[in-house]
C-alpha positions as CSV (number, residue, x, y, z in Angstrom):
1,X,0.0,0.0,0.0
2,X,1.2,3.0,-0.8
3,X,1.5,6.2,1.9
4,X,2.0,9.7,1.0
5,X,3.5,11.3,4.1
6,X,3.5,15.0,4.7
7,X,5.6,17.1,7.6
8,X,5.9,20.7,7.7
9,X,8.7,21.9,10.1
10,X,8.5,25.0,12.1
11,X,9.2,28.0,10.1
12,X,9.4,31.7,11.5
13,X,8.2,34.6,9.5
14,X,8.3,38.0,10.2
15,X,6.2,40.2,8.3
16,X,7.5,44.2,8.0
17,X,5.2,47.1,6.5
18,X,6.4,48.2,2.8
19,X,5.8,51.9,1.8
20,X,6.4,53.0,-1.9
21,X,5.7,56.6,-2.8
22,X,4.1,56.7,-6.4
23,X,2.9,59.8,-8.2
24,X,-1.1,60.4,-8.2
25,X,-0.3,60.1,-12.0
26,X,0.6,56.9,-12.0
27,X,-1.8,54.0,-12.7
28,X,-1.7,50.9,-10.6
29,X,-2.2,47.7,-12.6
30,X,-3.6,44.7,-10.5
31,X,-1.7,41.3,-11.2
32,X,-3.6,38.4,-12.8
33,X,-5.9,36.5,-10.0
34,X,-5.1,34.4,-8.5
35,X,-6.1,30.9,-9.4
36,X,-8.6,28.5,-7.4
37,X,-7.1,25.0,-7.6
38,X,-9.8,23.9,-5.5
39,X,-11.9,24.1,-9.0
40,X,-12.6,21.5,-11.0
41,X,-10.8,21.9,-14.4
42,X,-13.5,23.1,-17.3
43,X,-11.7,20.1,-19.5
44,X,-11.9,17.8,-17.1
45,X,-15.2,15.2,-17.9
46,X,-13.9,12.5,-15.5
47,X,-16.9,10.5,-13.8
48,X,-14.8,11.9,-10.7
49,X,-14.8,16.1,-12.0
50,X,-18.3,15.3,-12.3
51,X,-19.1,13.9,-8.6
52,X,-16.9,17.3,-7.8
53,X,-19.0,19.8,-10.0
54,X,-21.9,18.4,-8.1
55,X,-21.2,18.0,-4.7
56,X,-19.6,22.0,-4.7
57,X,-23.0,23.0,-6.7
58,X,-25.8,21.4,-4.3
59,X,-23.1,22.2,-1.0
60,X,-21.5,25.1,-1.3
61,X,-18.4,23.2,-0.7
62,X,-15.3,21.8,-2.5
63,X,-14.8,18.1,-2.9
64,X,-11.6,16.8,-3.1
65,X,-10.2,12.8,-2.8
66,X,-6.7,13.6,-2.1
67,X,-4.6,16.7,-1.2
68,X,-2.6,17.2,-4.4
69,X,-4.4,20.4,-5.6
70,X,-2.1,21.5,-8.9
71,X,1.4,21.2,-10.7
72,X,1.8,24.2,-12.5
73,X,5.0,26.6,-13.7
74,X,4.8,30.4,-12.4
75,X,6.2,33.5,-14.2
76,X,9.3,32.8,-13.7
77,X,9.0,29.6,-15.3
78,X,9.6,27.2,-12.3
79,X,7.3,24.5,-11.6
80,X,5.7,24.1,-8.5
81,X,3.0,22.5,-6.5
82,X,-0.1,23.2,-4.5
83,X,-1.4,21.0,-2.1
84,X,-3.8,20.9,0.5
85,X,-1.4,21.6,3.9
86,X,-2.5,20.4,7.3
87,X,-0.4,21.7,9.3
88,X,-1.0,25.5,9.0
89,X,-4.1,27.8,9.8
90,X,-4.5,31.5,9.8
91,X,-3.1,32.2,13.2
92,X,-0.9,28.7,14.3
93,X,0.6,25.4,13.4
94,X,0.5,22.0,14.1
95,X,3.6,20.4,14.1
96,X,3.2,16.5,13.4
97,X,3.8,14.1,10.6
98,X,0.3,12.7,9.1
99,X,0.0,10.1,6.0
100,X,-3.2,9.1,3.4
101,X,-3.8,6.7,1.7
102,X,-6.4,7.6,-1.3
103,X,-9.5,6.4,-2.7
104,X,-8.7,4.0,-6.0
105,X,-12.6,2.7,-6.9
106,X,-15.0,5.9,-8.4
107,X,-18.0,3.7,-6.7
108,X,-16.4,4.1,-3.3
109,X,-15.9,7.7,-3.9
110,X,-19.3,8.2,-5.0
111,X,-20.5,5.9,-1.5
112,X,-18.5,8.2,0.6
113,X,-19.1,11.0,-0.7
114,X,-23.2,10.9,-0.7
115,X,-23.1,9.5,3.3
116,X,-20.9,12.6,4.3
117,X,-23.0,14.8,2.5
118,X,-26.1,13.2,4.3
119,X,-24.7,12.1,7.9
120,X,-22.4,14.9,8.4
121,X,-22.4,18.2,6.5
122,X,-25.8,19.1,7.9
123,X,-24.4,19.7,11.3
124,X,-21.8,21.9,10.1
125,X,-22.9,23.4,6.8
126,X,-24.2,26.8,8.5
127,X,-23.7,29.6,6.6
128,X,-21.0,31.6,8.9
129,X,-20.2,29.3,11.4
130,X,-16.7,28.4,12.6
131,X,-16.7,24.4,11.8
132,X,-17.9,25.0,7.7
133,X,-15.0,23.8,5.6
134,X,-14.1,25.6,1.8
135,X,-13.6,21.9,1.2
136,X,-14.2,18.4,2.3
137,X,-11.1,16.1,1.8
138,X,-12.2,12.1,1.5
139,X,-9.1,10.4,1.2
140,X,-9.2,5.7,2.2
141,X,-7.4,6.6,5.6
142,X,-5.8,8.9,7.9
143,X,-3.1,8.4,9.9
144,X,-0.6,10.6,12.1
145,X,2.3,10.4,14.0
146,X,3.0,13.5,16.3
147,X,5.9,12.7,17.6
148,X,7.8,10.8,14.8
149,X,8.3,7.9,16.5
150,X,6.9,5.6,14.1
151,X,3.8,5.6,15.3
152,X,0.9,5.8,13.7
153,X,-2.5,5.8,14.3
154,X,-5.7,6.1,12.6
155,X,-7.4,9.2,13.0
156,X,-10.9,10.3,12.3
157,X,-10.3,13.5,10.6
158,X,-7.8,16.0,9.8
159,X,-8.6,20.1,9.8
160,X,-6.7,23.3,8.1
161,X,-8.3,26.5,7.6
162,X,-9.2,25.4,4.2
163,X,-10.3,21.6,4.2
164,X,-11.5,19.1,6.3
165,X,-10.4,16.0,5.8
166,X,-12.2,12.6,6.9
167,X,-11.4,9.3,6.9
168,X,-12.6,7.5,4.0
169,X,-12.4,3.9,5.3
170,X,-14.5,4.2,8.6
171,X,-17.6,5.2,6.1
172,X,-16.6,2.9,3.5
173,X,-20.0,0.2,3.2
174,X,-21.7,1.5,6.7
175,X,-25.1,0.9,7.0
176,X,-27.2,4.5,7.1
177,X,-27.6,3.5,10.7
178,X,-23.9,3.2,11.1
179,X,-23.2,6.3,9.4
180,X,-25.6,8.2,11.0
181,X,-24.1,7.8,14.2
182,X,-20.6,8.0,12.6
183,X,-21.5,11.5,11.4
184,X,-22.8,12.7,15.5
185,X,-19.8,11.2,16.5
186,X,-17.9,13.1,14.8
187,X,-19.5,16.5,15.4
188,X,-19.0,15.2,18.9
189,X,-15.4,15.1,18.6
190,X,-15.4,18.7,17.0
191,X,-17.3,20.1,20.1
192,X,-15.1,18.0,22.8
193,X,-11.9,20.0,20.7
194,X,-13.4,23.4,21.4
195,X,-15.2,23.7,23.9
196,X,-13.8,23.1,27.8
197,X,-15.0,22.3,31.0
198,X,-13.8,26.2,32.1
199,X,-15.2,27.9,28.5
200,X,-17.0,31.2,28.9
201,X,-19.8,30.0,27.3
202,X,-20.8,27.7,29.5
203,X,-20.7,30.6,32.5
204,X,-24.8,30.3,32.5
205,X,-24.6,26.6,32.4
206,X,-22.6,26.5,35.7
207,X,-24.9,29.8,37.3
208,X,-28.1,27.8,37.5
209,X,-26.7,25.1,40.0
210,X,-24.9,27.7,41.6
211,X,-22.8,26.7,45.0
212,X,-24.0,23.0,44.9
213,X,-20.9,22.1,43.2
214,X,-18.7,23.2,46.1
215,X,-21.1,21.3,48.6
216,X,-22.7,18.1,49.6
217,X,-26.5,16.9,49.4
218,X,-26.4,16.6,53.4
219,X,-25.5,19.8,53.9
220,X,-28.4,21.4,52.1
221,X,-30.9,18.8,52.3
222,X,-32.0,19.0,55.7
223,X,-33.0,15.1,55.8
224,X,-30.6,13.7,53.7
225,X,-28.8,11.7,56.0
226,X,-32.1,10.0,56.5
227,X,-33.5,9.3,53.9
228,X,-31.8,10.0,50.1
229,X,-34.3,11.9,47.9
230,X,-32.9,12.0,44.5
231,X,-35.8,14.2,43.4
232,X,-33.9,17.0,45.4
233,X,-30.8,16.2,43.4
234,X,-32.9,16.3,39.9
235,X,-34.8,19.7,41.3
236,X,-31.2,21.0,41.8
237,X,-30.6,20.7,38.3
238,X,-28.3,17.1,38.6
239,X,-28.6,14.5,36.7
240,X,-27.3,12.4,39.5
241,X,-25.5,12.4,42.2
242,X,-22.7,9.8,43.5
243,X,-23.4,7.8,46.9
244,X,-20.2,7.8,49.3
245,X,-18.2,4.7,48.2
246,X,-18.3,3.7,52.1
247,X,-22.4,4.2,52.2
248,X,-22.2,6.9,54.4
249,X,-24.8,9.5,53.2
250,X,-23.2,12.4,54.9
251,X,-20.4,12.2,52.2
252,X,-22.6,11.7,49.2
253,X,-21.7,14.1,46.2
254,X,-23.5,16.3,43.6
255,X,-21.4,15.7,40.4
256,X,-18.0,17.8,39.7
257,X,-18.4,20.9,37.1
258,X,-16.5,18.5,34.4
259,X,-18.7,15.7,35.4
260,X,-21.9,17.5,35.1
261,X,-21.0,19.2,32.0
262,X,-20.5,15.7,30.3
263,X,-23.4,14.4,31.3
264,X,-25.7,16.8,30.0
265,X,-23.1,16.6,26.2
266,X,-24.0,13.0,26.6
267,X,-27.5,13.8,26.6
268,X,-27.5,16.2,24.1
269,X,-25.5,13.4,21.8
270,X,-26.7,10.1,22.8
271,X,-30.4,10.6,23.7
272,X,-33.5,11.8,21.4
273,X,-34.3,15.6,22.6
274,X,-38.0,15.2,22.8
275,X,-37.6,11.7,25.2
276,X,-35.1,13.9,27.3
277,X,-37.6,16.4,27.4
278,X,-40.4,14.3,28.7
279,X,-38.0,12.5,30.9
280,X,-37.0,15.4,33.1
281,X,-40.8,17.9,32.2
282,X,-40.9,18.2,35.9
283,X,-37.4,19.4,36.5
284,X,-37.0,22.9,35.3
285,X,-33.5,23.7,36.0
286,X,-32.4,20.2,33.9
287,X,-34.3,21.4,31.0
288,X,-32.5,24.9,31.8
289,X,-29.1,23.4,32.0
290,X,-30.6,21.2,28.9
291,X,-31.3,24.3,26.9
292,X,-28.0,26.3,28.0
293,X,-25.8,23.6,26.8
294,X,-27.2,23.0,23.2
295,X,-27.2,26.6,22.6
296,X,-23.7,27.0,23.5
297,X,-22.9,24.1,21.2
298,X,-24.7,25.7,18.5
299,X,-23.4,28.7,18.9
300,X,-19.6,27.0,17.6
301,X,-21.7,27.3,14.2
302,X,-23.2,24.1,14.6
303,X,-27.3,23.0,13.4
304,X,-27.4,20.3,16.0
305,X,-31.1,19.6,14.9
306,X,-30.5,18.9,11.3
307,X,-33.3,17.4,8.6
308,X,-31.1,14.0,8.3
């Protein structure tokens, strides 16, 4: 099997201001634009270019089955490539060595591309939003190595500032059952990579429990020590809470800040909203906490209620 391995090593740049003085005579002529590789060529009437025209005209969004973008030859008649790179965004860059493997079979293509399109994009196709790609990457597998130890290991997906890459093979003959869970997953794993237990946003998540967090049950629940009345947990706005390990009550626990924060992202992942809804009707700070959290989420520029 063949890899193609990519590394880009750590380079410093340091832009200075340029000032050139030029006569109010003087007319300015704008260089050729530059061109979009990302584009299909017009010549090109490759089953493939096709699936590609498509996908960018009923998405918005640039389809691409490996990272090679162009060989051309500039002005000064060098030739030169452009690829798709990884490692850099607007404003840092990831350091590590990653390697694909690509898509051979225009049936598997066409597969892959139609369940991403389905399962995924939906959750982060929003107009504006921080998580929607120029272009979507599909190559058969991902695989990095941050440390370059010979070490590699599959990963789900790969992000620059102009692509998001996923990996072909984990979609590659799902069911739609498989790949609609597949797709959540993923946008699960987006969420988990920006936004923390301590984010900002999630200061009106933590403000309706208030100072439970840095208490126990027994000390604000009068009887507790006699008799353990979840319901007082739930009407706190817990989900749970967690007996003492030795079964003494007095040292029974509301959940941690990280804790409770996951369990409510569980929820919003893993269960069907109106169930969840139902589930907890008579427990208005849950459905607070509920409604806090989701919006938070969505505001990353996500549509976590998409028509899949």
């Amino acid at each position: 099997m063949k890899f193609i391995n990519k590394f880009v090593a750590t380079v410093s740049v340091i832009l200075a201001p340029v000032f050139a003085a030029c006569s109010g005579d003087e007319n300015l002529t704008p260089d050729a634009a530059y061109p979009n590789y990302f584009e299909v060529d017009a010549s090109d009437n490759s089953p493939e270019a096709q699936l590609r025209r498509d996908f960018k005209e009923r998405t918005g969004i640039y389809l691409l089955f490996n990272d090679h973008l162009a060989t051309y030859t500039d002005a000064d008649g060098v030739q030169k490539e452009e690829s798709v790179d990884f490692d850099w965004n607007f404003t840092s860059h990831m350091e590590q060595y990653y390697r694909f493997t690509y898509l051979d079979n225009q049936s598997d293509k066409e597969e892959i591309a139609a369940m991403v399109e389905k399962y995924f994009l939906p959750y982060i196709n929003v107009p504006g939003g921080s998580f929607r790609p120029y272009s979507i990457m599909i190559p058969a597998t991902i695989e990095v190595d941050k440390y370059n130890e010979d070490d590699w290991k599959s990963k789900d997906y790969l992000s620059c500032w102009r692509c998001f890459a996923v990996n072909g093979s984990k979609w590659l003959g799902a069911s739609p059952e498989d790949a609609r869970v597949m797709g959540l997953s993923l946008v699960r794993t987006l969420v988990d990579n920006n936004i923390g237990t301590y984010d900002p946003a999630l200061d009106d998540f933590y403000e309706v429990s208030g100072d439970y967090y840095d208490s126990y049950p027994a000390e604000v629940f009068p009887d507790w020590m006699y008799e353990q009345d979840v319901t007082l947990v739930y009407e706190a706005g817990f989900l749970t809470y967690y007996p003492d390990y030795y079964g003494d009550p007095e040292y029974d626990s509301f959940p941690y800040e990280s804790t409770d924060f996951r369990l409510f992202k569980d929820a919003i992942f893993n269960e069907d909203e109106a169930e969840f809804r139902e589930k907890w009707s008579e427990y208005p700070k849950i459905i607070e906490k509920y409604e806090i959290l989701k919006r938070a989420i969505e505001n990353l520029g996500l549509n976590l209620n998409p028509e899949i």
